[in-house]
N, C-alpha and C positions, 0 to 999 in steps of 0.2 A: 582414435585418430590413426589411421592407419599409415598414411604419408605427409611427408614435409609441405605444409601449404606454400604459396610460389610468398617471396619476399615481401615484405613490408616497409614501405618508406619512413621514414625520419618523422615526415608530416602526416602519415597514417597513426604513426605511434602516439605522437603525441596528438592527434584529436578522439584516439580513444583515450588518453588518459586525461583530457579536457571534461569529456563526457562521465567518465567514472568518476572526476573530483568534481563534478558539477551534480549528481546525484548524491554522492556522499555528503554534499552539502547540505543538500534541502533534505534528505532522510535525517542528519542530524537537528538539522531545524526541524524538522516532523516531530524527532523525538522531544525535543523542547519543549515544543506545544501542548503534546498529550501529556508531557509530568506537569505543567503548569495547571491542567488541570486535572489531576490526579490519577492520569492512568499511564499504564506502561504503552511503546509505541505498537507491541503485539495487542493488548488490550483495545487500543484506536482502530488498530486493522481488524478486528473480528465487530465491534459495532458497525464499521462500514461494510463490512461484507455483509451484516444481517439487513442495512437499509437500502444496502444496493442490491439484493437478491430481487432477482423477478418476480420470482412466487410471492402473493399478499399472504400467503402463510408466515412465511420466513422461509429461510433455509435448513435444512436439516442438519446434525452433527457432522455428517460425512461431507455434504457440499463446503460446511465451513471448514474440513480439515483440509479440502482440496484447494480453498482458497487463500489460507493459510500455508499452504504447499507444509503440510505439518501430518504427523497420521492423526489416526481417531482418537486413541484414549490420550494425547497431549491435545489435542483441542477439548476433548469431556473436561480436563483440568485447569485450561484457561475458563472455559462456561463456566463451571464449580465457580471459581475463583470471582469474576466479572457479576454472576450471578450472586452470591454473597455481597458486592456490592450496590444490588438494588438496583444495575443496569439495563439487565434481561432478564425475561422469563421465559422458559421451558412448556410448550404446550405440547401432551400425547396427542398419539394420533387417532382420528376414529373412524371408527370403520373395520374392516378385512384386520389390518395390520397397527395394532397398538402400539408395537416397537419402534415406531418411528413417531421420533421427536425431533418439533421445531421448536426456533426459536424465534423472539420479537424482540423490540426494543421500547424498556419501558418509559416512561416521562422524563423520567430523568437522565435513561440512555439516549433519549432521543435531544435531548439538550444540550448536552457534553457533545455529541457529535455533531448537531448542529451548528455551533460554535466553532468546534474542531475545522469543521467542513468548509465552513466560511473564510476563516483565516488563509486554510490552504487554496480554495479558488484565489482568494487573493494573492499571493503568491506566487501562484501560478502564471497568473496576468501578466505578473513584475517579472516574473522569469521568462512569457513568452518568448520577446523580442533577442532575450540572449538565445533560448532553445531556436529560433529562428536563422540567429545569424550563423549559429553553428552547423545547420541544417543548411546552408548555401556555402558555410565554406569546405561542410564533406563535397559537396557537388562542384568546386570551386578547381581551378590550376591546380593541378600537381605543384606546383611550387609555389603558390599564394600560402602566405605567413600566416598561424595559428593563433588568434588569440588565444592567451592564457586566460585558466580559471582564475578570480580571484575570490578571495572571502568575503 
């Protein structure tokens, strides 16, 4: 940052910190969900990244580290990890280039996340109308009053 940005109001500040205790929120309900059923919330984020990847391969180690925003040999160590529990499997590549390895999700990965997945659309739902109202009072009067987060 090379200069002072111009000032920020009262009601700027507190609808970013509206916003930030409003994510902190449901990250921690996020996490809830995934020990409830037995994974860590990094372990949830790397099954969704394998069933949201475009490719019907899966994704490979390095796209999962990029999604992950994590490097490569800490993502081989969550895989190792996730993988030991019978979530995913590791398929070489064939062809030209052996060294590239995807991944899938196996029955059981793809269970946990299903489950997982469902819970948070639904939550998501129940949170629209707040993420909505907040999203009309950023675009709202400089001086229209902020709700608060609440828990």
């Amino acid at each position: 940052m090379s200069s002072l940005p111009p000032c920020l109001t009262d009601r700027e500040y507190a609808k970013l910190l509206a916003l930030r205790v409003g994510v902190r929120r449901f990250l921690r309900w996020s996490e809830e969900r995934a020990a409830e059923v037995g994974l860590t919330a990094t372990q949830h984020q790397l099954l969704l990244a394998i069933r949201g990847h475009s490719d019907p391969r899966g994704p490979t180690i390095g796209e999962l580290a990029d999604y992950l925003c994590t490097r490569h040999h800490s993502a081989v160590q969550l895989i190792d990890r996730v993988e030991h529990l019978g979530l995913v499997t590791r398929h070489r590549g064939k062809g030209r280039d052996r060294r590239v390895v995807r991944l899938t999700l196996t029955t059981a990965g793809e269970g946990k996340l299903t489950l997982l997945s469902t819970l948070h659309l639904q939550e998501l739902q129940r949170l629209a109308p707040l993420v909505m109202a907040w999203a009309g009072q950023a675009s709202a009067a400089p001086n229209a009053p902020v709700t608060p987060a609440t828990p």
